[in-house]
MIDOSE-1310 file (N, C-alpha, C; in nm, 2 decimals, decimal comma, always signed):
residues 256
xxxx	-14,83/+1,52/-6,47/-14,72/+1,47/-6,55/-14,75/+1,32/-6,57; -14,75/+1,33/-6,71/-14,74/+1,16/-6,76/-14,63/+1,10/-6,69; -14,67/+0,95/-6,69/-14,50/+0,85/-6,70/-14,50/+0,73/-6,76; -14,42/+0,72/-6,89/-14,43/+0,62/-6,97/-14,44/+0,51/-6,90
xxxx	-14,44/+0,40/-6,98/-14,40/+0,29/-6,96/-14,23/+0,26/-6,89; -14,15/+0,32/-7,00/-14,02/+0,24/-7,04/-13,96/+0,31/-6,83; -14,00/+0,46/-6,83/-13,98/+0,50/-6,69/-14,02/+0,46/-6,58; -14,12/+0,39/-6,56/-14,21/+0,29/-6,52/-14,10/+0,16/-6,44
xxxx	-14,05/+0,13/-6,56/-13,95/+0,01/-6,57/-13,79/+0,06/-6,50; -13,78/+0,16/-6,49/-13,64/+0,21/-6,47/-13,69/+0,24/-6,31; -13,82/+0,29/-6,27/-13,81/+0,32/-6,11/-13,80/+0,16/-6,09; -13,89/+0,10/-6,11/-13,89/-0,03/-6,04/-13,73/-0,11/-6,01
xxxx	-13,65/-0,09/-6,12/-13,51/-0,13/-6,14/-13,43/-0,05/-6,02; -13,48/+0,04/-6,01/-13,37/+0,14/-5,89/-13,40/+0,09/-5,74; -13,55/+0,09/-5,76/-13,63/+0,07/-5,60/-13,58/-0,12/-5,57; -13,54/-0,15/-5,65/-13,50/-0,32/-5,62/-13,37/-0,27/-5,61
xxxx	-13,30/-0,16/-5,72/-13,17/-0,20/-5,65/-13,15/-0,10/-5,48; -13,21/-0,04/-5,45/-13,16/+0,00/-5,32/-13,25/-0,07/-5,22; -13,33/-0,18/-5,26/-13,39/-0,28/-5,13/-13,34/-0,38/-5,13; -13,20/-0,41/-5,25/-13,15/-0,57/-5,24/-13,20/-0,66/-5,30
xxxx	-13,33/-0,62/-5,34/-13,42/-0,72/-5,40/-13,38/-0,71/-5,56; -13,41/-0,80/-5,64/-13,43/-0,82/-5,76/-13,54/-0,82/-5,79; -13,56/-0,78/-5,92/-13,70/-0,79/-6,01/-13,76/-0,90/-6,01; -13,90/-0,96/-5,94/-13,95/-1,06/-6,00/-13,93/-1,08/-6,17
xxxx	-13,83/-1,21/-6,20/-13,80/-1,24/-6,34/-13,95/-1,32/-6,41; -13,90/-1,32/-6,52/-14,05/-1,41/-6,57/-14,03/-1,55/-6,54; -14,17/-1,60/-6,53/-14,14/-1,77/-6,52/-14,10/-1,87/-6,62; -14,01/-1,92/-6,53/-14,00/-2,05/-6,65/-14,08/-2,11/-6,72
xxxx	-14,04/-2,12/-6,84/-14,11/-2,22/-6,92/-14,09/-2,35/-6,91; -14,15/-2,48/-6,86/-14,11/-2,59/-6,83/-14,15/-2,69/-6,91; -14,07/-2,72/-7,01/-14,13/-2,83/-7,14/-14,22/-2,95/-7,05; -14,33/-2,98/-7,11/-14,34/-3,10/-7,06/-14,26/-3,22/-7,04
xxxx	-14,26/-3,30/-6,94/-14,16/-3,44/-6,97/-14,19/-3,53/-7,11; -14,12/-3,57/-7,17/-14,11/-3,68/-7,29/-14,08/-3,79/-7,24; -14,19/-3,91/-7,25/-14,15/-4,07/-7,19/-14,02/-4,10/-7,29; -13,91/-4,14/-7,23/-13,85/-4,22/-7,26/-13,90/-4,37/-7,41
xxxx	-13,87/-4,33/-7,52/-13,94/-4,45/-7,59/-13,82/-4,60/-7,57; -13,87/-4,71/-7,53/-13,80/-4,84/-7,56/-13,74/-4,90/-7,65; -13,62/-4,92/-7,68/-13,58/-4,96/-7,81/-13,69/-5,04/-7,89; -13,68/-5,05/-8,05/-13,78/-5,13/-8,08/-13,72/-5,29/-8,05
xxxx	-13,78/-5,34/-8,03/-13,73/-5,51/-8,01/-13,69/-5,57/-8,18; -13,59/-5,66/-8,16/-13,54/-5,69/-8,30/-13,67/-5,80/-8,33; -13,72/-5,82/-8,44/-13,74/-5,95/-8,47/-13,73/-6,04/-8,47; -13,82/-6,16/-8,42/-13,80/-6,31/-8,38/-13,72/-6,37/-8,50
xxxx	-13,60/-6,44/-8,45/-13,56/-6,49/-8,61/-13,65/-6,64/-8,61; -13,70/-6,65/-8,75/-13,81/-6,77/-8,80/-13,74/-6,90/-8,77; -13,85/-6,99/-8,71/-13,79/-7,13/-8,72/-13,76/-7,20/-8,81; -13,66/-7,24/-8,86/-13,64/-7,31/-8,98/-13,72/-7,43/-8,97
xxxx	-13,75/-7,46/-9,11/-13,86/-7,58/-9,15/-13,79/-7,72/-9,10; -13,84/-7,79/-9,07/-13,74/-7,91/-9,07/-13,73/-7,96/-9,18; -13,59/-8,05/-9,20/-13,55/-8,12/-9,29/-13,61/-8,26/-9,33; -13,70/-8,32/-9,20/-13,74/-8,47/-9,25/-13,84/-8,41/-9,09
xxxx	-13,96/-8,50/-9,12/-14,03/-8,52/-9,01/-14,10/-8,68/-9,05; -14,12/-8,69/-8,95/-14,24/-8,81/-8,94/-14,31/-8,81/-8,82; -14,47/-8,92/-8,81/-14,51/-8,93/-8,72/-14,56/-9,10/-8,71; -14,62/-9,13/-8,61/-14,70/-9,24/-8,63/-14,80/-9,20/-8,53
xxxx	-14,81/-9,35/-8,48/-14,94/-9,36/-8,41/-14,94/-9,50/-8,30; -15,06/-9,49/-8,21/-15,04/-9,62/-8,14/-14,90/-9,66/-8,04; -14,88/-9,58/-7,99/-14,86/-9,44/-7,92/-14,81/-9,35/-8,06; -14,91/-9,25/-8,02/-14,85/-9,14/-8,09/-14,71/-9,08/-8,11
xxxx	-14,66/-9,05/-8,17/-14,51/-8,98/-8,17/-14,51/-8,91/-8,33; -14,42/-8,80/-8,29/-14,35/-8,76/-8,43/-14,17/-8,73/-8,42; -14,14/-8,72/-8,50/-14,01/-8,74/-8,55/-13,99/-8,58/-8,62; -13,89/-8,50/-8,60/-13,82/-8,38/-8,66/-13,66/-8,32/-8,69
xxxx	-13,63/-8,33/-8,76/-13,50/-8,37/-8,84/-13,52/-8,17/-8,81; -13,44/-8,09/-8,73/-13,43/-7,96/-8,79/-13,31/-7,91/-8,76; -13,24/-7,89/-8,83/-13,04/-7,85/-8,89/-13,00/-7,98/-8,87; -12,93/-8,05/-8,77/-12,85/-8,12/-8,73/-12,90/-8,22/-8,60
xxxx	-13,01/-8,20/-8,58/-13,11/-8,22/-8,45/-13,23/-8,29/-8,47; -13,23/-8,45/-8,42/-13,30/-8,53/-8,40/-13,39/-8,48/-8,30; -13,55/-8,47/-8,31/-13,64/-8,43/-8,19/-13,75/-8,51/-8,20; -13,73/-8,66/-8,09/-13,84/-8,71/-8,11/-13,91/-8,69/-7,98
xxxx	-14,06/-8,70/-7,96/-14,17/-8,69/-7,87/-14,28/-8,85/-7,89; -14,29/-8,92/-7,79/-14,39/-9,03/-7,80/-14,50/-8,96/-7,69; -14,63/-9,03/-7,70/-14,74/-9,04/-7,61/-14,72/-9,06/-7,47; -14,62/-9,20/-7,50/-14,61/-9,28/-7,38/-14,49/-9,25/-7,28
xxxx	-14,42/-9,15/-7,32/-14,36/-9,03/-7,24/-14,20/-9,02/-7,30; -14,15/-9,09/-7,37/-14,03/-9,03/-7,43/-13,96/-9,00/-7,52; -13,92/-8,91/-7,49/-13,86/-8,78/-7,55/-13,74/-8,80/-7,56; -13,67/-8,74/-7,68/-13,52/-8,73/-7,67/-13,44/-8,63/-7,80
xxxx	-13,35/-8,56/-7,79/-13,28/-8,52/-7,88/-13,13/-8,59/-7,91; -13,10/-8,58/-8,01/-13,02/-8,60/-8,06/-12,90/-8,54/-8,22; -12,81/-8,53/-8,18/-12,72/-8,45/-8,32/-12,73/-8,54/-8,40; -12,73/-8,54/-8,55/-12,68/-8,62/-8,66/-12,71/-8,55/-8,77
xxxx	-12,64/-8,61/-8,88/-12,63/-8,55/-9,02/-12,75/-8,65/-9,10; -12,80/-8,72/-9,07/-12,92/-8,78/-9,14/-12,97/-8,75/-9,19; -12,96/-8,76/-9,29/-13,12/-8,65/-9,44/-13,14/-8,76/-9,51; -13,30/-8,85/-9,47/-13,39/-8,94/-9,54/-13,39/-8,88/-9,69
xxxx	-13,44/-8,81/-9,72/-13,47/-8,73/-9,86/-13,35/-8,75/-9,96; -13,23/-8,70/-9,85/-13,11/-8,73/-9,96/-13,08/-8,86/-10,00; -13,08/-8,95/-9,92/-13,03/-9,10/-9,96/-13,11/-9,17/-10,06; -13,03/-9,26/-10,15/-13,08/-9,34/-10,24/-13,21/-9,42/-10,20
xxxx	-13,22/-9,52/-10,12/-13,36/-9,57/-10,11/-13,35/-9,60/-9,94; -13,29/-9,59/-9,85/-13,26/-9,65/-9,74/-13,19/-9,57/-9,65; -13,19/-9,55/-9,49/-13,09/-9,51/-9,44/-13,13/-9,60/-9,31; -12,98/-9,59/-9,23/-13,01/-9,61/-9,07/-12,94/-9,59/-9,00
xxxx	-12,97/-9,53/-8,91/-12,91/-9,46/-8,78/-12,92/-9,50/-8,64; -12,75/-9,51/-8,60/-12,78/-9,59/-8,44/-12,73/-9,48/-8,35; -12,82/-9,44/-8,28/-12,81/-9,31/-8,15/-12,79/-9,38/-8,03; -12,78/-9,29/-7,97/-12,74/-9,36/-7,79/-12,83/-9,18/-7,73
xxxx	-12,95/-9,29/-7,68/-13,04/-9,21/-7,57/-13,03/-9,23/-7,48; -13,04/-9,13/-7,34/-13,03/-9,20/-7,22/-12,95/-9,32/-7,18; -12,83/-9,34/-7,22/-12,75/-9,42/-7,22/-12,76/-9,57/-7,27; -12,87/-9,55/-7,37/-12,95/-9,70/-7,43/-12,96/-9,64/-7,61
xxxx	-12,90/-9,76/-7,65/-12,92/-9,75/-7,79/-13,03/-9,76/-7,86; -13,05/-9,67/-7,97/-13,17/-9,67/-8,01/-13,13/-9,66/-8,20; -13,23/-9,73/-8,24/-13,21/-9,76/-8,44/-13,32/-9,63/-8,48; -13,27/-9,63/-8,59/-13,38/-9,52/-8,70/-13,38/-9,56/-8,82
xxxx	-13,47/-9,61/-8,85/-13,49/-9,69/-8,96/-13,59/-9,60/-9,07; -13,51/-9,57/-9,19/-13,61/-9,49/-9,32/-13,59/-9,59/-9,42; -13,72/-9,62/-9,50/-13,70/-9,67/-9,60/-13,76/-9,60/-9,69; -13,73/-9,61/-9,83/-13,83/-9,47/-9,94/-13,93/-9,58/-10,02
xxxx	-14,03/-9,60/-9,98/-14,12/-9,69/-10,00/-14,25/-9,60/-9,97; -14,38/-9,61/-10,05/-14,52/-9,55/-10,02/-14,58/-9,66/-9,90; -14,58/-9,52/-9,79/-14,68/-9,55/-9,66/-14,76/-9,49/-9,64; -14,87/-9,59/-9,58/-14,97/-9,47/-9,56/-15,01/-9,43/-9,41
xxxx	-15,06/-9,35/-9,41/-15,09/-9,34/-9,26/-15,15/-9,37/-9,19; -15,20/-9,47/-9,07/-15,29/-9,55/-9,01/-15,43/-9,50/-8,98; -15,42/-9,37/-9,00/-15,57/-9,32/-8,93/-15,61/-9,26/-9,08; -15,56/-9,18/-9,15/-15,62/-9,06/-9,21/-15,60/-9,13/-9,35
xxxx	-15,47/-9,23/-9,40/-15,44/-9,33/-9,51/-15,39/-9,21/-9,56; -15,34/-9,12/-9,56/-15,26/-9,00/-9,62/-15,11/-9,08/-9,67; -15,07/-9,08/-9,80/-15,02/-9,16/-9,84/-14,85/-9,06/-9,85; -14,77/-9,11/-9,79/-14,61/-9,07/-9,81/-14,52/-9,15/-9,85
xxxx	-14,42/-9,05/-9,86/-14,30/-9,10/-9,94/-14,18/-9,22/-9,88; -14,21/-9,20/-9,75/-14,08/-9,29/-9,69/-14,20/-9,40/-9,58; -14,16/-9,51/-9,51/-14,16/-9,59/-9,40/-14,03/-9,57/-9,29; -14,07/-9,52/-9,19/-13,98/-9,54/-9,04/-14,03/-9,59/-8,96
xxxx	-13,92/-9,59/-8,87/-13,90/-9,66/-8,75/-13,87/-9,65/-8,67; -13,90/-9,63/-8,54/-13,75/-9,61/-8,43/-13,78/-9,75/-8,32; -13,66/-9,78/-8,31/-13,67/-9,93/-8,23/-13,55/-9,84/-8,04; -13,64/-9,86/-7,98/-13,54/-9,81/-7,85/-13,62/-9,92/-7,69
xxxx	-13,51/-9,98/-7,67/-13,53/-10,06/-7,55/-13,68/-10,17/-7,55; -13,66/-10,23/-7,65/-13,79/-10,37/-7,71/-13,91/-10,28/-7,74; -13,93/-10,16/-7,76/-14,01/-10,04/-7,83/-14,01/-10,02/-7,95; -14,10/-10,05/-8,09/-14,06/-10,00/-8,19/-14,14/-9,90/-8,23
xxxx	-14,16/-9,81/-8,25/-14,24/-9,73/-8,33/-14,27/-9,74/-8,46; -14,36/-9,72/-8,57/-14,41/-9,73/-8,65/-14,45/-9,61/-8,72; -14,41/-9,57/-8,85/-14,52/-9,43/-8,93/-14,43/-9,41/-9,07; -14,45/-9,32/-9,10/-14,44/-9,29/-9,22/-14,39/-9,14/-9,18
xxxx	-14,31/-9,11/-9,32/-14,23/-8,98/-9,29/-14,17/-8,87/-9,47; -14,18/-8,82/-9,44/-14,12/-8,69/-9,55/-14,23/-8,60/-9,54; -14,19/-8,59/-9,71/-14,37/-8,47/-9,75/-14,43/-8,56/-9,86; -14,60/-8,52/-9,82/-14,67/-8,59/-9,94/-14,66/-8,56/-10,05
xxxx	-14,63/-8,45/-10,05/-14,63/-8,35/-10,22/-14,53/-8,38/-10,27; -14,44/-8,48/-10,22/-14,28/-8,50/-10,36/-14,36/-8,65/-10,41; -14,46/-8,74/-10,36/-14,50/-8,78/-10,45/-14,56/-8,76/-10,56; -14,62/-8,63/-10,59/-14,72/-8,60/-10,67/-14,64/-8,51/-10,78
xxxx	-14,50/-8,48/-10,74/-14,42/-8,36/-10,83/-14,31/-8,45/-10,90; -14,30/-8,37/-11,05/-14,18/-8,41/-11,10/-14,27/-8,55/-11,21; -14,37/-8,51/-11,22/-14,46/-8,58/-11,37/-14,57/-8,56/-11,41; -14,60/-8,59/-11,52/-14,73/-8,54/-11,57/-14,83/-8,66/-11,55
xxxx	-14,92/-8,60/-11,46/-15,04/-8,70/-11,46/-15,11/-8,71/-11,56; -15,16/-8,82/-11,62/-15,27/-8,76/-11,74/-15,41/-8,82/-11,66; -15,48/-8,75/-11,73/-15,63/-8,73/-11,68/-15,66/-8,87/-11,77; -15,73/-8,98/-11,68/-15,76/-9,13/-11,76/-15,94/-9,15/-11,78
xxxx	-16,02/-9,11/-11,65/-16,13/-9,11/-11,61/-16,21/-9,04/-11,51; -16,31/-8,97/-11,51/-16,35/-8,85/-11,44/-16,51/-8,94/-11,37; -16,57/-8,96/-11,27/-16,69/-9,04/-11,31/-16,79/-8,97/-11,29; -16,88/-9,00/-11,40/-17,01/-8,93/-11,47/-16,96/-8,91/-11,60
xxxx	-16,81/-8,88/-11,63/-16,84/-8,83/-11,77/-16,76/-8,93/-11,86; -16,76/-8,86/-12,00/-16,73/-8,95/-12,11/-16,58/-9,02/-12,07; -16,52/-9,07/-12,18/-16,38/-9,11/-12,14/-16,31/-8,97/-12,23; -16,21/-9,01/-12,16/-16,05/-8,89/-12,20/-16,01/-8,98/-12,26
xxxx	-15,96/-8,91/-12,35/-15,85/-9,02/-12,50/-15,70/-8,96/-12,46; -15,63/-9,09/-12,42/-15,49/-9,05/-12,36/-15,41/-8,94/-12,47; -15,38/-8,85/-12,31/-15,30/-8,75/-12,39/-15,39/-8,57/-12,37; -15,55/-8,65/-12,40/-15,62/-8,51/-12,38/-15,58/-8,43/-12,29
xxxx	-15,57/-8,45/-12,17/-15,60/-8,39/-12,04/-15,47/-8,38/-11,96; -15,40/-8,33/-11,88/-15,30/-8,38/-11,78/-15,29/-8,30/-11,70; -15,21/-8,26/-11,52/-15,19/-8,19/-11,42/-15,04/-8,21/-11,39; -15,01/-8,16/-11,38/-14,85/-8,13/-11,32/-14,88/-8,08/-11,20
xxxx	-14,81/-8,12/-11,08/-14,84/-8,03/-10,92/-14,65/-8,04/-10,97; -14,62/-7,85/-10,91/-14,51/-7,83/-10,93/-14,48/-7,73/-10,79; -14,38/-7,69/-10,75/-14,29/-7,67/-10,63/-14,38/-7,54/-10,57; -14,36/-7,51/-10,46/-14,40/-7,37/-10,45/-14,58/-7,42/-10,43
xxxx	-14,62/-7,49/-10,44/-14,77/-7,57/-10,44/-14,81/-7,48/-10,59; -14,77/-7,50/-10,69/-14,84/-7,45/-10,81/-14,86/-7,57/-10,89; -14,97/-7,54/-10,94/-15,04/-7,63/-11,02/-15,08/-7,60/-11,14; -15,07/-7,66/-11,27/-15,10/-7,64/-11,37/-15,13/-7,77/-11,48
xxxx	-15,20/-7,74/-11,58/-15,22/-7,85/-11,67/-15,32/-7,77/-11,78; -15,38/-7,90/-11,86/-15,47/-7,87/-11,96/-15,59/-7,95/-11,96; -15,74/-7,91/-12,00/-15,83/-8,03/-12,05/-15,83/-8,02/-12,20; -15,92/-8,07/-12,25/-15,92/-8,11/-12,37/-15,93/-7,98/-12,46
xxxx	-16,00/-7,88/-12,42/-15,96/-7,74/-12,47/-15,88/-7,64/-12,45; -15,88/-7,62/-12,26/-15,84/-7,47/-12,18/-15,73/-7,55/-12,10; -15,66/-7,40/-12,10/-15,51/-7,47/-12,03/-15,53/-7,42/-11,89; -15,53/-7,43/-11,81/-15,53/-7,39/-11,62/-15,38/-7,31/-11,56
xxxx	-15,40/-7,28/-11,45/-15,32/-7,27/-11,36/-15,36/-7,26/-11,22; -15,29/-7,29/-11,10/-15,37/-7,27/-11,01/-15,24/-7,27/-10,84; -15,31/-7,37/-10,75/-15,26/-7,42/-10,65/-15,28/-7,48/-10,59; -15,19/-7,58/-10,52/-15,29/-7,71/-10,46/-15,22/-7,73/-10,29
xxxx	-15,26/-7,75/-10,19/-15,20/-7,77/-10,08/-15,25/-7,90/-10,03; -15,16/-7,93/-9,92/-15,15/-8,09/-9,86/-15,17/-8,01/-9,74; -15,24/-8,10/-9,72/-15,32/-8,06/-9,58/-15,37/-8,22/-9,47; -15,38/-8,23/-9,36/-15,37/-8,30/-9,25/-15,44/-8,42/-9,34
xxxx	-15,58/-8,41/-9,43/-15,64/-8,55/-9,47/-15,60/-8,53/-9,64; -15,54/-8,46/-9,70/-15,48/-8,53/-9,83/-15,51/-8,36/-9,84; -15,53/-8,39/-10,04/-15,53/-8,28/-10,08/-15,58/-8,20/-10,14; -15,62/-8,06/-10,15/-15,66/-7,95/-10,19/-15,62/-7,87/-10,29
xxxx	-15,72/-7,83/-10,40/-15,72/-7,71/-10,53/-15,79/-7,61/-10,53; -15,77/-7,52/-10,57/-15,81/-7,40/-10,56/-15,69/-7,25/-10,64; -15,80/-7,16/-10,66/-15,74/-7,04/-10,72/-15,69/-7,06/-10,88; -15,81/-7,14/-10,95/-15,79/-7,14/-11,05/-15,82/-7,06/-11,18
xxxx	-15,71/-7,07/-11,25/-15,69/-6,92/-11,37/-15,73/-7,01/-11,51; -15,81/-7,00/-11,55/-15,83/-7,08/-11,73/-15,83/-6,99/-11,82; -15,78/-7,03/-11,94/-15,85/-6,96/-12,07/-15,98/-6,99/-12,10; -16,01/-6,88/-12,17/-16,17/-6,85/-12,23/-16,20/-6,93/-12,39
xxxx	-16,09/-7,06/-12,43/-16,11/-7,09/-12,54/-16,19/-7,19/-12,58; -16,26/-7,15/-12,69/-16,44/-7,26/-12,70/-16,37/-7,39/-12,78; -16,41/-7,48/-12,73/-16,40/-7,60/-12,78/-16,48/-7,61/-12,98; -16,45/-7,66/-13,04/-16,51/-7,68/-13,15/-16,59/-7,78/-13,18
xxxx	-16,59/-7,91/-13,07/-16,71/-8,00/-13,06/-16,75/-8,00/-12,93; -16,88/-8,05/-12,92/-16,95/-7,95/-12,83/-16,90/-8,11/-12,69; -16,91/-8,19/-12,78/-16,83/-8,30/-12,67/-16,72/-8,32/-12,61; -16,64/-8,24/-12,66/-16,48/-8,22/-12,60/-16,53/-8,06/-12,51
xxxx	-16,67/-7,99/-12,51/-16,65/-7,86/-12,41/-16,70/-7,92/-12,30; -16,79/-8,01/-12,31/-16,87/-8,08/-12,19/-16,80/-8,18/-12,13; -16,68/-8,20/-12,20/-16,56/-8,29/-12,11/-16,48/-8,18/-12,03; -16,43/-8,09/-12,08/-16,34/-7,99/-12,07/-16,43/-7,94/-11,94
xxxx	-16,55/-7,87/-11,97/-16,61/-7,82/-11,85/-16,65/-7,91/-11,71; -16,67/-8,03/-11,74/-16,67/-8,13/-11,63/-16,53/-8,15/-11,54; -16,44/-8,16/-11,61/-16,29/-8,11/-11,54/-16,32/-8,04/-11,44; -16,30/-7,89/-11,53/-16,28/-7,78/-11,43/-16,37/-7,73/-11,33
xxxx	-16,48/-7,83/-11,32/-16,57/-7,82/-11,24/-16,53/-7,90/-11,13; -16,50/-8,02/-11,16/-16,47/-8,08/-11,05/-16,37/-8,05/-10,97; -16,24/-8,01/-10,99/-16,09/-8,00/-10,95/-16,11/-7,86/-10,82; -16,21/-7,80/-10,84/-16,20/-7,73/-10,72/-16,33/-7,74/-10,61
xxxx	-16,35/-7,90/-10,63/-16,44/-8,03/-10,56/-16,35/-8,10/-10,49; -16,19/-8,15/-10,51/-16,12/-8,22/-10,45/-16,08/-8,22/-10,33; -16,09/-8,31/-10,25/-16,11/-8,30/-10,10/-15,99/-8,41/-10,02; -15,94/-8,52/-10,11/-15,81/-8,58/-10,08/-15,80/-8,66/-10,19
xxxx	-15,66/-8,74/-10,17/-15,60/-8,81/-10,28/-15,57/-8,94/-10,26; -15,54/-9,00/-10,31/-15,51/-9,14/-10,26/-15,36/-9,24/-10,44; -15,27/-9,23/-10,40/-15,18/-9,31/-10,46/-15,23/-9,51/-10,42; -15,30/-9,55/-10,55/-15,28/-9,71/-10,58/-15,24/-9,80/-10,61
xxxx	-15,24/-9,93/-10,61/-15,11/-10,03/-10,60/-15,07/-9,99/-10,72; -15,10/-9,95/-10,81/-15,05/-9,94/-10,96/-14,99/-9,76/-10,99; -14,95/-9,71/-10,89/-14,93/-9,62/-10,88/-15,00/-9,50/-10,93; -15,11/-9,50/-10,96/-15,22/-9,40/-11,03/-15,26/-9,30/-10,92
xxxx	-15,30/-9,20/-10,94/-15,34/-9,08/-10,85/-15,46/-9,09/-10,88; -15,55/-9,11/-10,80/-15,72/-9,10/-10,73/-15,75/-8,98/-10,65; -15,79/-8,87/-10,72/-15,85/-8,79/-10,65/-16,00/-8,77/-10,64; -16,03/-8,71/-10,51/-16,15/-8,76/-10,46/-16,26/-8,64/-10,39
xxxx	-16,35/-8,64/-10,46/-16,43/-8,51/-10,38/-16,55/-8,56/-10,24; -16,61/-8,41/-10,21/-16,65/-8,48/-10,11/-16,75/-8,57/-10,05; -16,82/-8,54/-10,23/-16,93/-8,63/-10,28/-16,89/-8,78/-10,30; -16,80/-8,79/-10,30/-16,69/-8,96/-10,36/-16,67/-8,98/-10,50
xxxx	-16,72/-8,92/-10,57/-16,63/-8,85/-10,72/-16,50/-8,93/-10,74; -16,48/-8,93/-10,84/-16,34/-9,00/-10,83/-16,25/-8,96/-10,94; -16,15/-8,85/-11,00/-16,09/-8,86/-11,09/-15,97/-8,93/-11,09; -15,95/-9,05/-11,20/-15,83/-9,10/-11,24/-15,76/-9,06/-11,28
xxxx	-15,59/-9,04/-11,27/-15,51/-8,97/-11,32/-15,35/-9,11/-11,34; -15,28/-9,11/-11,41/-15,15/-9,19/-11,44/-15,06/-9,14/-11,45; -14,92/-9,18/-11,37/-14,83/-9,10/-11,41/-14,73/-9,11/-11,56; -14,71/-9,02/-11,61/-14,63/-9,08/-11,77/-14,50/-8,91/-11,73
């Protein structure tokens, strides 16, 4: 006599139930553990730019204006913060400010006059000062680049090449570090950045339009050859823009 399966299954069920015993059940299935993941971390919120900086030299120090917060650091060891509403940039030609550090009064002196910088001659917009306990500090302060924005340079003299007939040539440095202008044929676009020893061009876009005398192409191409040669800048007593490669090149530029 055969015996199925399913009968099989029914003695076993009886023979447990009159030993007390139960059926060995099937085993559990045990999911593996899952690590716990860590919230993601939020995002660093960005430091805001500061509103005015400066630095000097001889002891070293710099100066940072960021919201409402004076943060100056010297060489010669002090440091201090301070609240105020001071914004050099905003005021007409002058400001000054009397703080109380460490229980000793201290001046801040901005004037909007071209300084330059003792070491590097990197030329800016304002002169400061801070005078604290027969201490005065010395330097220059804002950004370089608001001298250079807000007029058309025209292109006066390039050296090696012919002269520019006023009017031919000109560069605009405009916000955002964009740069643009014309030579005597091709119109440009580009960008220029201020950097620790003056200033830098690069990423420039021209049109492809041929000059019709061959002496306005060989001016035109002498330009745009040089301009992404420039290595720093220099503002003169006569207020003209001297830019300078790293050869000593020199283009003259005027503001109008």
């Amino acid at each position: 006599m055969t015996t199925s399966r399913s009968e099989l299954w029914l003695l076993s069920l009886l023979l447990s139930a009159c030993s007390g015993t139960r059926p060995p059940s099937a085993p559990a299935v045990v999911s593996p553990p899952t690590e716990a993941r860590a919230p993601a971390a939020a995002p660093a919120a960005p430091t805001p730019p500061p509103r005015f900086q400066a630095q000097g030299h001889h002891p070293a120090w710099s100066l940072r204006l960021v919201d409402e917060t004076i943060e100056f650091l010297a060489a010669d060891g002090l440091r201090f913060k301070a609240t105020s509403l001071f914004l050099p940039d905003a005021s007409a030609g002058a400001a000054t400010l009397g703080l109380e550090v460490q229980g000793h009064p201290a001046l801040l002196n901005g004037e909007r006059r071209l300084c330059r910088d003792a070491v590097n001659q990197l030329p800016y917009p304002w002169q400061v000062s801070i005078t604290y306990r027969g201490r005065v500090y010395l330097g220059c302060g804002g950004q370089p680049a608001t001298l250079l924005m807000g007029a058309a340079w025209q292109v006066d003299a390039l050296d090696g090449a012919a002269d520019f007939a006023p009017g031919q040539s000109q560069l605009r440095f405009e916000a955002e570090g964009l740069l643009s202008g014309h030579g005597p044929c091709n119109r440009l676009q580009g960008q220029y950045r201020m950097g620790v020893d003056g200033l830098s061009l690069g990423g420039l876009r021209v049109t492809e339009r041929a000059c019709a005398d061959a002496g306005l192409q060989a001016l035109d191409q002498a330009l745009l050859n040089f301009l992404p040669q420039v290595a720093r800048h220099e503002l003169d007593e006569r207020g003209d823009l001297v830019l300078r490669s790293a050869d000593g090149r020199r283009l003259r530029l005027s503001r109008h």
